[in-house]
N, C-alpha and C positions, 0 to 999 in steps of 0.2 A: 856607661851604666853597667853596672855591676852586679852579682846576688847579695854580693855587701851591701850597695843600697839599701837592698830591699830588708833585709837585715836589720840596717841603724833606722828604717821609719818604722818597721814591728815593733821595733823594741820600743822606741818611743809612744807608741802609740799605748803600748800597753804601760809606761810609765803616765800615760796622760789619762788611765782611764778607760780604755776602748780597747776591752776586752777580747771581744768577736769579732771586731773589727783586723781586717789585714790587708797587704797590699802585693799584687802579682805582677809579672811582665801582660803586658796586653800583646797584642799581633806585629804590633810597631816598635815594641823594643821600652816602652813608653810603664811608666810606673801606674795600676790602673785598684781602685779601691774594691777589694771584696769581701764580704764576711754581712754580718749583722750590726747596726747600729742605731739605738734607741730612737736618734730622732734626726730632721736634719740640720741641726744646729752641731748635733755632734758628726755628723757627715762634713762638714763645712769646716770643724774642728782639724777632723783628718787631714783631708784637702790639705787644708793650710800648713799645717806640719808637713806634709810632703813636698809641698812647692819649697818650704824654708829649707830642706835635705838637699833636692836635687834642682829647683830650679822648675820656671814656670812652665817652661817647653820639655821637661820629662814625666808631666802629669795628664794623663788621659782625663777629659771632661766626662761628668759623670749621670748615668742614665739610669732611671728606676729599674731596668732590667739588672741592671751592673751589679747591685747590691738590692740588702730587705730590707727597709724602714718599714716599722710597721704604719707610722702616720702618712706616707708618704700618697697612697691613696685614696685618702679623706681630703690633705692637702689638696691635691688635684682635682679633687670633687669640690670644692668649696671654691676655688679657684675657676673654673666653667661656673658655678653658680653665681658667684660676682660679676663674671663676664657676660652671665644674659641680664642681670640688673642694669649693669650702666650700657652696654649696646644698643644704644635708640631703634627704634624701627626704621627699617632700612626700605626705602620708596622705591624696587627694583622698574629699572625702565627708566628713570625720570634725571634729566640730567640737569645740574644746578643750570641757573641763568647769569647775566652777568655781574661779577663780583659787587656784593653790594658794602658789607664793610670789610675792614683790612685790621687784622689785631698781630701782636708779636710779644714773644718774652724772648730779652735779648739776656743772656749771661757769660760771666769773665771772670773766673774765678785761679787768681794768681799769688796769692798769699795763704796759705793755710795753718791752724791752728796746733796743730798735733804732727810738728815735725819732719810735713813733708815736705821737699824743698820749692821752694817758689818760681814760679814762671814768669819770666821776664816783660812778655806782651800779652798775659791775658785778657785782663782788662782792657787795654789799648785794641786787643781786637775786638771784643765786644763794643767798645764806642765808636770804633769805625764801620762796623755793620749798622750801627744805632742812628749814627749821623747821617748813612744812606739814608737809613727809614723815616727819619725823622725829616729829612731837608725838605724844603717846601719844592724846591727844583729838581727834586730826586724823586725817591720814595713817596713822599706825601702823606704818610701815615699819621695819622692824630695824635699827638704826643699823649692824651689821657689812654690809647688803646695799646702802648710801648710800656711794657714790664722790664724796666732797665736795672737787673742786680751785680753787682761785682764785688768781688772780695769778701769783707767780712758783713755785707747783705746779701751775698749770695749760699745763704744755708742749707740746708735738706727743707727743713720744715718751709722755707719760703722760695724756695725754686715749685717745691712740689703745691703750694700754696696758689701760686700763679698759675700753675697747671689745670688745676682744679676750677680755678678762676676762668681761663679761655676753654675748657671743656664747657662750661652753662654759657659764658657769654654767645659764642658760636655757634650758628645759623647755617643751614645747607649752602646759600648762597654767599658766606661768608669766607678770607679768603686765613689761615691761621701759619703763621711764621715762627717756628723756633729756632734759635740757635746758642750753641755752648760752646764756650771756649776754656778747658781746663785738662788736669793730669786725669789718664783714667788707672781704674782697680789691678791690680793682679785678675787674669781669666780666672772668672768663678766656676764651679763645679761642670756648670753648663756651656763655657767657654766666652760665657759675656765678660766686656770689660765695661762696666760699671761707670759712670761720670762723677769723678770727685767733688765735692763741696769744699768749703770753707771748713764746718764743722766736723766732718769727714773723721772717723774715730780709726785709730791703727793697734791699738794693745785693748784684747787681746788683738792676735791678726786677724783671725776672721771678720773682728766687728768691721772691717773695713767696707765687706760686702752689705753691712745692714743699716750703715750712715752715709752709702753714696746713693745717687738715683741710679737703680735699679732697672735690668731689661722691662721685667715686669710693669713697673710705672710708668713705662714710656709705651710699653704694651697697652696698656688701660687707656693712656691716654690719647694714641692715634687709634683704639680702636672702639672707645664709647665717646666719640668727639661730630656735633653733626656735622660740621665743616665738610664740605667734601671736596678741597683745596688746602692742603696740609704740607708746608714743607720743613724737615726736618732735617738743619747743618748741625754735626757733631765734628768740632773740633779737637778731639782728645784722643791720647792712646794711652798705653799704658809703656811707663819706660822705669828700666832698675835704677836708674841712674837717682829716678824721685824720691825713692826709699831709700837711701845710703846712710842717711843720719837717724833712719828709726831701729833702735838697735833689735837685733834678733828679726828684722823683716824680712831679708836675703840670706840665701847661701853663703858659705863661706865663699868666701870673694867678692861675692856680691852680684855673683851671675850663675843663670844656669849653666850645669856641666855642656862644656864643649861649646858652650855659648861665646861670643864676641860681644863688647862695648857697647855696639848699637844694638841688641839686643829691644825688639819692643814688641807692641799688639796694639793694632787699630780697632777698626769695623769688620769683622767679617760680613760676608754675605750671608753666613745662616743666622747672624746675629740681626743680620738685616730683613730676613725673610719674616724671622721670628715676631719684630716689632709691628713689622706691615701685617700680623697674620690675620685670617680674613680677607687677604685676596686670592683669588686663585690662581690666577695670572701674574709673577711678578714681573716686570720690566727690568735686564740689566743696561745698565747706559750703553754698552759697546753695541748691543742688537738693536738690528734694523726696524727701523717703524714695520708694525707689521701690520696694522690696518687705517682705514681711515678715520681724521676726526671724526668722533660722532655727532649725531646732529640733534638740535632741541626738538622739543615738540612742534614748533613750529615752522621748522626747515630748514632755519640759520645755521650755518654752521656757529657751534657753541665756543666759548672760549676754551680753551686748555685747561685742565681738572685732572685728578687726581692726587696721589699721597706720595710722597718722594722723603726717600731718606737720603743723605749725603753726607758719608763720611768724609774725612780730609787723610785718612792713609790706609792700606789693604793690610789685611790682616796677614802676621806676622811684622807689621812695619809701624817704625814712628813718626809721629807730625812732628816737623820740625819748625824750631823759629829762626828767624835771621835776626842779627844783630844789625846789618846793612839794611833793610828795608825798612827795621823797628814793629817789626809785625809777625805772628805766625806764616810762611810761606805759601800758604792753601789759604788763608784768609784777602791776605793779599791781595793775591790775584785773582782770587773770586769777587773780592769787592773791584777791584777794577775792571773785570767782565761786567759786572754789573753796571757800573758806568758807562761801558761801551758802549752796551747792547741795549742802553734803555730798560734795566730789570731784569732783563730773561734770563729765569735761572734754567735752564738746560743752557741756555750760549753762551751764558757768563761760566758754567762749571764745565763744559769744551773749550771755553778758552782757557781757562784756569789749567786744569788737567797736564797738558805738553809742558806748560810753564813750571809748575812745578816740581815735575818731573828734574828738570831739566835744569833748576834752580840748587834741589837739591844736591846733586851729583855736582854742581861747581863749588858749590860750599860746602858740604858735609862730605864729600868722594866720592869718586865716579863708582864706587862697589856699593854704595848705599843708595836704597831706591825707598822711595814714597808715592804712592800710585792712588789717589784719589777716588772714591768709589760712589758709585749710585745706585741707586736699586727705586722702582717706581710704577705703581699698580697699574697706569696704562702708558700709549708707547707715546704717544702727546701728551708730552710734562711742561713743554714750556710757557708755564705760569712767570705771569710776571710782578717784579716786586716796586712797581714802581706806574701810580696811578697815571693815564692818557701819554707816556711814551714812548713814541716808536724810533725804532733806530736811523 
């Protein structure tokens, strides 16, 4: 990285329009936005023209201190005011009972509309998590309470449809299962990577960030949901490889500078925190239990609770799929944890984890790593997906 850079994204910028807007080295060497800019659509505009200059991993994520929008404070404000609308009242002290219904929106989205390239198993993994839920010997889950979308029903408007659908349906005592299997976003200004759709829009570039499901929607949704058994698998990352045939999406070459082929972005953990926010306490899967189940009002010890998010690769890394298994790699072996263990997603995603690891580096090369991540508001997560099975 260069003062040339920074040079060819001013210049552009100001051929784009964005006048006051400009861009400096940050602390890191890292291209980072400063100046004034009307609004955050044209902040987003920026962004994106800098990622397409130098590439995803030379653009610093971007923080209302960083730069002045003037809406950027109302936004915020309006933003907490939504959040105390849909944040049910929260019953502190009282811990659910035993799970009384089981709901799920399963989705697999591997063909898309607007020229991004297609995923070989997404679909196929969503029907092999679907078939756990769904199996009368497995899962047990009601097939009218299974929101099963893939491909070209797997939209914005009707993934977030469903969403909206098991936020009312769900009950404290209710237990709610998400899972997504698809490409994710280019890191947005904030460093989310966004869950593609089917209808997923890519010209201009930004609109990418405004047609996928967003942190924020998945924000809303684990945190005005009365569910208090929420678990959430994200199978997706973001890789250059998906953009190659959208033209003007990448860099020249089609990576960022200094970048290598496998180039990608998972889940971060503050992308994880982000989602969970409203706990104080997060849970990372590698730490110790640090206290004991807690117990109901009546002295029992209570079933396993809490809100668990689960990506399938660590940030700066990609999910990969095998052509040998027929399945994403982290799917995989999480559904077959799950068959092991009789549902337990903490022991099916420890089993999962080594396996992957481990899977990847035989097929993709031993330099390339994928590291499965968790993150989970209390240190007893293992909720299970699968009704009266013990192992």
């Amino acid at each position: 990285m260069t003062s040339q850079h920074l040079q060819i994204i001013n210049a552009a910028l100001v051929r784009d329009g964005i006048s006051a807007g400009r861009v400096e080295f940050d602390a890191y060497g890292r291209v980072e936005l400063k100046g004034e800019y009307a609004d955050e659509p044209e902040v987003d505009r920026a962004f994106s023209t800098a990622q397409v200059i130098v590439g995803v991993k030379w653009v610093s994520p971007v923080t209302p201190e960083n730069i002045r929008v003037k809406t950027w404070e109302k936004k915020l404000g309006n933003l907490f005011a939504r959040a105390n609308v849909l944040q049910p009242p929260v019953r502190t002290g009282i811990v659910p009972g035993p799970i009384r219904n089981r709901y799920a929106l399963v989705v697999g989205v591997g063909r898309f509309r607007y020229g991004i390239q297609s995923l070989e198993y997404a679909s196929r993994d969503a029907l092999t998590f679907y078939q756990f839920l769904a199996d009368p010997g497995r899962g047990q889950f009601r097939p009218e309470n299974i929101t099963f979308l893939t491909d070209e029903n797997a939209t914005r408007s009707n993934i977030a449809a469903a969403l909206d659908r098991l936020r009312s349906l769900a009950d404290e005592d209710d237990l709610v299962t998400v899972y997504m299997s698809s490409h994710g976003s280019p890191p947005d200004k904030k460093g989310a990577v966004n869950i593609v759709t089917h209808d997923t829009e890519t010209k201009p570039r930004e609109r990418i960030w405004y047609t996928s499901i967003t942190e924020e929607m998945l924000q809303q949704f684990v945190g005005g949901i009365r569910a208090k058994r929420v678990i959430m698998i994200l199978d997706t990352c973001y890789s250059n490889g998906a953009y190659r045939a959208v033209p003007g999406f990448l860099p020249p070459g089609g990576k960022s500078l200094g970048a290598d082929d496998t180039e990608g972005y998972g889940i971060s953990k503050e992308y994880s925190r982000r989602v969970l926010s409203g706990s104080k306490d997060l849970i990372l899967e590698q730490e110790p239990v640090r206290s004991a189940v807690p117990k109901s009002l009546g002295g029992e010890t209570s079933e396993p609770y809490g809100k668990v998010l689960i990506g399938a690769s660590g940030s700066g890394e990609q999910s990969w799929e095998s052509e040998k298994l027929r399945n994403s790699i982290f799917t995989y072996y999480f559904v077959d944890g799950l068959n092991r263990f009789g549902g337990s997603v903490q022991q099916a995603f420890n089993y999962a984890k080594p396996r992957v690891v481990n899977r990847v580096k035989e097929e993709k090369g031993r330099d390339i790593d994928q590291n499965p991540q968790a993150m989970a508001t209390l240190p007893n997560w293992d909720m299970r997906l699968a009704q009266g099975l013990q192992r």
